[in-house]
C-alpha positions in Angstrom: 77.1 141.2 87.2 77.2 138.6 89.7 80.4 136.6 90.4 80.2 133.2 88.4 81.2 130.2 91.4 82.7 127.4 90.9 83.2 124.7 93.9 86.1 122.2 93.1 87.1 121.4 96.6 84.6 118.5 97.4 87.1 116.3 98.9 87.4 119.1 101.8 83.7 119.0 102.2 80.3 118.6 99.9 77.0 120.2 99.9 74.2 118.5 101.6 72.3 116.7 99.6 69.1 118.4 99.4 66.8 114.8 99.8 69.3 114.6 103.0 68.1 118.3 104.2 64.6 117.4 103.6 64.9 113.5 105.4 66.8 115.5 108.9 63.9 118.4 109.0 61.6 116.2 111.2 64.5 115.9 113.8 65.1 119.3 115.0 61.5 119.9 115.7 59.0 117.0 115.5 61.7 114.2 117.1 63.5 116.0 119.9 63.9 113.1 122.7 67.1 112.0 123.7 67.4 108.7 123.3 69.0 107.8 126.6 65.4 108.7 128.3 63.2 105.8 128.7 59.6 107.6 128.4 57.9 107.8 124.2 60.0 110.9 123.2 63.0 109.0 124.0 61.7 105.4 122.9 60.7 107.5 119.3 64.4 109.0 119.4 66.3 105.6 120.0 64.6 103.9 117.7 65.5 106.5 114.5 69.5 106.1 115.3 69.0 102.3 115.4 67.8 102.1 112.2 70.2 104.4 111.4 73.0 101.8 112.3 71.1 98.9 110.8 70.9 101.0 106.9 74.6 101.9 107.3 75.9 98.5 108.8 73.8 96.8 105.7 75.5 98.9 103.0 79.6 98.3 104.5 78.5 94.3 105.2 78.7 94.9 109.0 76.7 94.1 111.7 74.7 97.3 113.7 76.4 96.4 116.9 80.0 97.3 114.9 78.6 100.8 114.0 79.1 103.3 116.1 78.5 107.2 115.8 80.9 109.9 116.7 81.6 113.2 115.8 83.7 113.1 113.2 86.3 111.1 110.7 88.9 112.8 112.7 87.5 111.8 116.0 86.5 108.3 114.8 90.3 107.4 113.7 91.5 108.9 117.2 89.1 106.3 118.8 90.3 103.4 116.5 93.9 104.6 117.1 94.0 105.4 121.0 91.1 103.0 122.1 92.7 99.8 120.7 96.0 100.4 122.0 94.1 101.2 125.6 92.2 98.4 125.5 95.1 95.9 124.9 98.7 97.3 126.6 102.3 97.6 126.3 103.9 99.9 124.4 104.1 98.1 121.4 104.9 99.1 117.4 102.7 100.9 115.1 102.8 101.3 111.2 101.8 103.5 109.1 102.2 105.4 106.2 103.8 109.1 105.4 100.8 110.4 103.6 98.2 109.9 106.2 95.5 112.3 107.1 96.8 114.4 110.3 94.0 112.6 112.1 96.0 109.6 111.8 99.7 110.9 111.8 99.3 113.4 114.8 98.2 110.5 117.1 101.1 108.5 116.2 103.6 111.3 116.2 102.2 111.5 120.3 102.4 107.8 120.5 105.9 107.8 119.7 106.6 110.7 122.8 105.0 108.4 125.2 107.1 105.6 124.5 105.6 103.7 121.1 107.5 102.5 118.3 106.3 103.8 114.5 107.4 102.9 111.4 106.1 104.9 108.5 106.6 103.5 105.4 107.4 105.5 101.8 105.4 105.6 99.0 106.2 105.3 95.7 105.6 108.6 92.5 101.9 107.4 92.6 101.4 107.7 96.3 100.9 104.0 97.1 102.9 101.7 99.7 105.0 98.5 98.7 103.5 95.2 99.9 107.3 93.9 100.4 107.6 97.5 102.8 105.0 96.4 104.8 105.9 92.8 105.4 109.5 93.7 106.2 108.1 96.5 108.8 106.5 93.7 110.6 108.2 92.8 114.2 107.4 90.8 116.8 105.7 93.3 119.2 103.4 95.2 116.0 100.3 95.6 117.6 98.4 98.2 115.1 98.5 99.1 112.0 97.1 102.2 110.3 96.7 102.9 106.7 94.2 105.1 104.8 91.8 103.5 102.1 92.5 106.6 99.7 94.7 109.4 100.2 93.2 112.7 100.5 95.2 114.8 98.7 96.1 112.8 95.6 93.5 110.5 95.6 96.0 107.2 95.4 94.3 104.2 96.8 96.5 101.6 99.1 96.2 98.1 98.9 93.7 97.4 101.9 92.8 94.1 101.1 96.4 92.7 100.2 97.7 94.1 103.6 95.1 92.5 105.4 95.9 89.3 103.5 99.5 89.5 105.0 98.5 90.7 108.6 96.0 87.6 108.8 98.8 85.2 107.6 101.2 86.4 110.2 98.2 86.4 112.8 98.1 82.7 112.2 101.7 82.1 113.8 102.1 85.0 116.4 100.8 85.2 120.1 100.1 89.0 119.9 97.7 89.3 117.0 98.1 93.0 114.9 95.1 95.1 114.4 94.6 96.6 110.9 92.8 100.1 110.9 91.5 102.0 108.0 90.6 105.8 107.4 87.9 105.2 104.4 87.4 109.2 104.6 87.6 109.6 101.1 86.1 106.1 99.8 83.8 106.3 101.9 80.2 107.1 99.2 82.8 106.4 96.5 83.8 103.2 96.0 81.9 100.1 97.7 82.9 99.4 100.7 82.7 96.2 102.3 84.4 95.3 105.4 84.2 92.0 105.0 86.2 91.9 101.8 88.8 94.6 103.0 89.0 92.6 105.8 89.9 95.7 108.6 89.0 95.2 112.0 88.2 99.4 112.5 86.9 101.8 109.9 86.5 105.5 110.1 83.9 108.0 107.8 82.8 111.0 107.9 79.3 111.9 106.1 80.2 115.5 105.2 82.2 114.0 102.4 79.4 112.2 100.5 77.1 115.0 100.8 76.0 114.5 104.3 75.8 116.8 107.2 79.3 117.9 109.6 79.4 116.7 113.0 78.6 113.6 112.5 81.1 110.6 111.6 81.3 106.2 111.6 83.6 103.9 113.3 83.4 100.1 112.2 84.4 97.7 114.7 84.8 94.6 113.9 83.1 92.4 116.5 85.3 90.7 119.0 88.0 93.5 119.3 88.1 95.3 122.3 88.2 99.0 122.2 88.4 101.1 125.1 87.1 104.5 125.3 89.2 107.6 125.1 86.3 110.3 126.8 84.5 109.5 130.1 81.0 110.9 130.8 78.1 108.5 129.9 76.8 105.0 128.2 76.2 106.2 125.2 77.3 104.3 122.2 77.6 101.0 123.7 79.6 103.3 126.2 82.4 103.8 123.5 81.6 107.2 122.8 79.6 109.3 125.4 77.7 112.5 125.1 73.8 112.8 123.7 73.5 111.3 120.2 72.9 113.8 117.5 70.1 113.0 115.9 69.7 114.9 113.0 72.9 114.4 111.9 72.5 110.9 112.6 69.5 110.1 110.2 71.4 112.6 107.4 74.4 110.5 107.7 72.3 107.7 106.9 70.4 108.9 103.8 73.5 110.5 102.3 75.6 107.1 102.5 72.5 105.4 101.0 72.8 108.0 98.5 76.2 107.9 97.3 76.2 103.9 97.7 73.0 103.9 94.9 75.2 105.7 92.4 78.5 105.0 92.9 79.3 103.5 89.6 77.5 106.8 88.4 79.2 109.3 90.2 82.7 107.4 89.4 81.8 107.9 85.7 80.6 110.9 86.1 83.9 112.3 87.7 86.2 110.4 85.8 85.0 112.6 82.9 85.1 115.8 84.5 88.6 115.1 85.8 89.8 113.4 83.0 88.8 116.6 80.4 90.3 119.2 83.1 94.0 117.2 83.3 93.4 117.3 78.7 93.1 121.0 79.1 95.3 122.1 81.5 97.9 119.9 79.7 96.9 121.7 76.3 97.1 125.1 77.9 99.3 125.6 80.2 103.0 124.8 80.1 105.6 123.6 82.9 102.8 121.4 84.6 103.2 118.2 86.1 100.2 115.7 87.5 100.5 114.2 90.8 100.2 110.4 91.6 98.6 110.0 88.0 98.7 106.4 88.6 95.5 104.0 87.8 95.3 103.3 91.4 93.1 106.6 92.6 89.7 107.5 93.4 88.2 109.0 90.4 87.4 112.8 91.5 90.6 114.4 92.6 93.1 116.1 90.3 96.5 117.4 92.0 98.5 119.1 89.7 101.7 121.1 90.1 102.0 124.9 88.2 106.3 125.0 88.3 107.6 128.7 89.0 104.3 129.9 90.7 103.3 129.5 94.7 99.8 127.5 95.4 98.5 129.7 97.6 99.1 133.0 94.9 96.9 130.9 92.5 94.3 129.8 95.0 93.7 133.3 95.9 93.6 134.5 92.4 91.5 131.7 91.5 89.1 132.2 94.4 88.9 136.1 92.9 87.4 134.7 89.9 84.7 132.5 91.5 86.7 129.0 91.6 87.3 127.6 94.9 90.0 124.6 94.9 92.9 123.5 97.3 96.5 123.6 98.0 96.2 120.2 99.9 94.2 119.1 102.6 91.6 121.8 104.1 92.9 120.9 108.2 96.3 121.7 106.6 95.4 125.4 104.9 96.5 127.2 108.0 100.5 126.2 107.2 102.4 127.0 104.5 104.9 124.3 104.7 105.2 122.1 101.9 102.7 119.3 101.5 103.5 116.3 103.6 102.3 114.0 100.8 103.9 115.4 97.6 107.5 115.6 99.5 107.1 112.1 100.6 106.2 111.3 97.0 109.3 112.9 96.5 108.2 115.7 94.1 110.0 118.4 93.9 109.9 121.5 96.2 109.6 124.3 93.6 106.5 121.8 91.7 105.3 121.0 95.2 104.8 124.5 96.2 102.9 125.2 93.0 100.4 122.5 93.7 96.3 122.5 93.6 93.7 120.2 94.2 90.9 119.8 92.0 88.3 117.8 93.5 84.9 116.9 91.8 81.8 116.0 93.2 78.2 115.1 92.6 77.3 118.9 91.8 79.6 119.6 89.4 78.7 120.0 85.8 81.3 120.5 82.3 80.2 124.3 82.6 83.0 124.3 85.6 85.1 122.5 83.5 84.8 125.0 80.7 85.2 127.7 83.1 88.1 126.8 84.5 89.9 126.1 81.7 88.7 129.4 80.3 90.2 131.4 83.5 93.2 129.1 84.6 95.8 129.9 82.2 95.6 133.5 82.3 95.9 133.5 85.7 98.6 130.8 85.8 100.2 133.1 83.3 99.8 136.6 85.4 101.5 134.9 88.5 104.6 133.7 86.2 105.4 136.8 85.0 106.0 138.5 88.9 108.2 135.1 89.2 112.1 136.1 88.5 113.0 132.6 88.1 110.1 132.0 85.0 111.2 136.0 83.4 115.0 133.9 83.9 113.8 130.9 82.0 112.1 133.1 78.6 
């Protein structure tokens, strides 16, 4: 009998979206210019990744000439990050958060070798920052600051627009103005994102999280801020970014963002439910659990939940032996078996953070999974306990 699968790691990555597949055929085959040549193949190939630009700029309230493609979230933030502070000098101070994506925290974590000041500020049990933190970080020579829409492994959401309302107030009386940067990674195709309202000047997204291809990611930036490139080696991209343009992945970016943007309020509902009747069950099921940043403040399709007296990584494997494929955290951080960088600066405890998973729901997913899940999880949750001295200690 074949293996029943279950896919509940979407905030890692999604399937393509099979109208995206179909919409990105043409460009491997049919469209094959590169659009830095001027003859009709070229012309034909230029003229798909500006429309591109126009259909995403529309649907974030940006202009096209503020959109620019790269190759990823991870490279789009490492642009944002290291291009800004190129572009304008000094070796000034940086804030951020302990719960950002590695894409973001690695940079700084370099900055600071090479002279930079960072302050990264706490979060509270729900994963989100303190507005009074952030105003009393602020110093005279802040010249960037860096904070993720929604966190990837717990889903809290920070308050963009309310830090942007304090960085513009303090622009009004300073000489060096700060720069506010935002990795929408994980809002990006789930909630509705409009730069104007969150008022950042530099976005990053990545498509393969709202069903779109890998390789190809989004940097908004805001017009009038200068940016300086961080790799040499052509014009492309308004000379931001060089290297030939991939097409394909280009046009598939596109459709999937339109995609997701059509039914956001649909696919929030729709996850909300799944999430909302896994957390019931596992609750109902399965003792010595706690829920991770269970706040209202949280994108609506992940679930991190802590299994006390068991390691993550024991239950991932045994779940992934049963067909159900979920995380310990974030998927760039699988490789280490440290202790989640998010849950300890959430302060949760060691012993729950080691037990932790990440459920994360997506378009795809259906109550079957749900159902199947809770129909596997706590046996297996129960197995692992009973090879755990400290659990056979407790009964």
């Amino acid at each position: 009998m074949e293996q029943k699968r279950v896919y509940l790691d979407n905030s890692a990555t999604t399937k393509v979206a099979p109208e995206v597949i179909e919409t990105m055929q043409p460009y491997f085959g049919e469209i094959y210019g590169n659009p830095s040549s001027f003859h009709y193949f070229g012309r034909q190939a230029k003229t798909v990744i500006d429309k591109s630009r126009v259909e995403i700029a529309e649907l974030i309230n940006a202009c096209p000439e503020e959109i620019f493609f790269t190759g990823c979230g991870t490279e789009s933030d490492n642009i944002a990050i290291f291009g800004l502070l190129n572009a304008y000098g000094g070796k000034g101070h940086i804030i951020t958060t302990r719960i950002e994506h590695h894409a973001v925290l690695y940079p700084c974590r370099h900055l600071e070798e090479v002279g930079y000041e960072v302050t990264y500020l706490d979060v509270d049990k729900d994963g989100v920052i303190s507005i009074e933190d952030f105003k009393k970080a602020v110093r005279g020579n802040t010249i960037l600051v860096t904070i993720m829409h929604a966190n990837n492994e717990v889903g809290s959401i920070q308050p963009i627009e309310a830090i942007a309302d304090e960085i513009k107030k303090i622009n009004e009386n300073v000489k060096n103005k700060i720069y506010f940067h935002t990795d929408a990674v994980q809002t990006a195709g789930k909630l509705r994102l409009d730069v104007k309202k969150l008022d950042v000047d530099m976005l990053a997204m990545s498509a393969h999280k709202f069903n779109g291809p890998k390789g190809i990611g989004v940097l908004y930036v805001k017009k009038g801020v200068k940016i300086y490139p961080v790799m040499f080696g052509g014009h492309h991209e308004s000379g931001l970014r060089p290297g030939t343009e991939n097409i394909a992945s280009i046009v598939g970016c596109a459709k999937a963002f339109e995609i997701a943007n059509a039914a956001i309020k649909e696919n929030e509902k729709h996850t909300l439910h799944l999430r909302e009747k896994l957390k019931k069950g596992i609750l109902e099921t399965i003792p010595e659990v706690s829920i991770n940043a269970s706040g209202i403040r949280s994108v609506s399709n992940i679930l991190n939940v802590s299994f006390n007296y068991i390691e993550g990584e024991a239950l991932l494997l045994m779940l992934d032996m049963k067909g159900i494929a979920v995380s310990t955290g974030s998927a760039c951080a699988s490789g280490s078996s440290e202790t989640s960088h998010v849950l300890s600066s959430m302060r949760v405890d060691p012993v729950a953070a080691q037990g932790a998973i990440r459920f994360s729901f997506g378009h795809y997913n259906r109550e079957e999974d749900v159902d199947y899940v809770l129909e596997v999880l706590p046996k297996v949750v129960s197995d692992l306990r009973l090879m755990s001295p400290v659990w056979n200690q407790k009964q």
